[in-house]
C-alpha positions in Angstrom: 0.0 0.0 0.0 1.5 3.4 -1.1 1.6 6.1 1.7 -0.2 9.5 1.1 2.1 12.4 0.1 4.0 14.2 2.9 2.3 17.6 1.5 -1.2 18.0 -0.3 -1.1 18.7 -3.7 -1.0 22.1 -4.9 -4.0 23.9 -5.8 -3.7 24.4 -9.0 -2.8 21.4 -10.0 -5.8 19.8 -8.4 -8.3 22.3 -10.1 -6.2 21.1 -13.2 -6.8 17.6 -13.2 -10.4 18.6 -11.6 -11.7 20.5 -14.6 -10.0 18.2 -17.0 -11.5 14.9 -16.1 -14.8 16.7 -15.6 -14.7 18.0 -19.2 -13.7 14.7 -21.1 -15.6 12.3 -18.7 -12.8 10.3 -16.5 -14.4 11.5 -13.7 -17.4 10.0 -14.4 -15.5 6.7 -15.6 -13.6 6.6 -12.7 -17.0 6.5 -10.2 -18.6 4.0 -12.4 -15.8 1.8 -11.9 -15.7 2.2 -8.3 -19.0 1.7 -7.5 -19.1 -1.8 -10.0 -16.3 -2.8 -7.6 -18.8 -2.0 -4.7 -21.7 -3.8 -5.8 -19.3 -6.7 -6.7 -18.0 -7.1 -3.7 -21.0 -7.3 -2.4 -22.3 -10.0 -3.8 -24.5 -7.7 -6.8 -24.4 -7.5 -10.0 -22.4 -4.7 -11.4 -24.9 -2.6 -13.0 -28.2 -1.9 -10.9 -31.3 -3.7 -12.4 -33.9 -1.6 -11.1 -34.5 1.9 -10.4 -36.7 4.1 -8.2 -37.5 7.7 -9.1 -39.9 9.8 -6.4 -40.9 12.5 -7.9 -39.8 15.3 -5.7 -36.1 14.3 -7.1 -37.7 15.0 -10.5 -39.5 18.1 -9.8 -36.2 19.3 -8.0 -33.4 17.7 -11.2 -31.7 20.1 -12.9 -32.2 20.3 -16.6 -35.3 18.4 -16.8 -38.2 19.8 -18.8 -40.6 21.5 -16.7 -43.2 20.1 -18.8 -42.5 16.4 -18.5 -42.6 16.5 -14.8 -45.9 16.3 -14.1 -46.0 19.5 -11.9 -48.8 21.6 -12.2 -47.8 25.2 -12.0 -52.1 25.9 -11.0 -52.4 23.5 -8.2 -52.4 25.3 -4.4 -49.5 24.3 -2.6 -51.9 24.1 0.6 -55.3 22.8 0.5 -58.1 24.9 0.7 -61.0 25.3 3.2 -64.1 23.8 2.3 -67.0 26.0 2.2 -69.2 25.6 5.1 -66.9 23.9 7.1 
């Protein structure tokens, strides 16, 4: 097992490598990887079968179409008194 560096790395360099694997995608190859070594160990298969979506995480995801979320911009936030009651 290697031991850590005596001194962090300098700032740059990690905004470097930071903004470079975020623009070509190692980053995201990198987490795929480790999280298929995860479920492995585990006993799961490497790739999820199944996934749950609420949809709070929907209404709340960034760069999906407000229109295909099913939130309707007219309905009251709180619910209304009934009349007579």
């Amino acid at each position: 097992m290697r031991l850590p560096p005596p001194r962090p790395a300098p700032v740059g360099a990690v905004k470097y490598y930071f903004y470079k694997w975020s623009d070509d995608g190692t980053d995201q190859t990198i987490h795929d990887l480790l999280r298929w070594q995860v479920r492995e160990s585990r006993g799961r298969k490497a790739d999820p079968s199944l996934v749950v979506l609420d949809t709070q995480s929907l209404h709340a995801a960034v760069g999906v179409p407000a229109d295909t979320t099913g939130k309707n911009a007219a309905k009251s936030p709180r619910p209304q008194a009934r009349p007579g009651s």
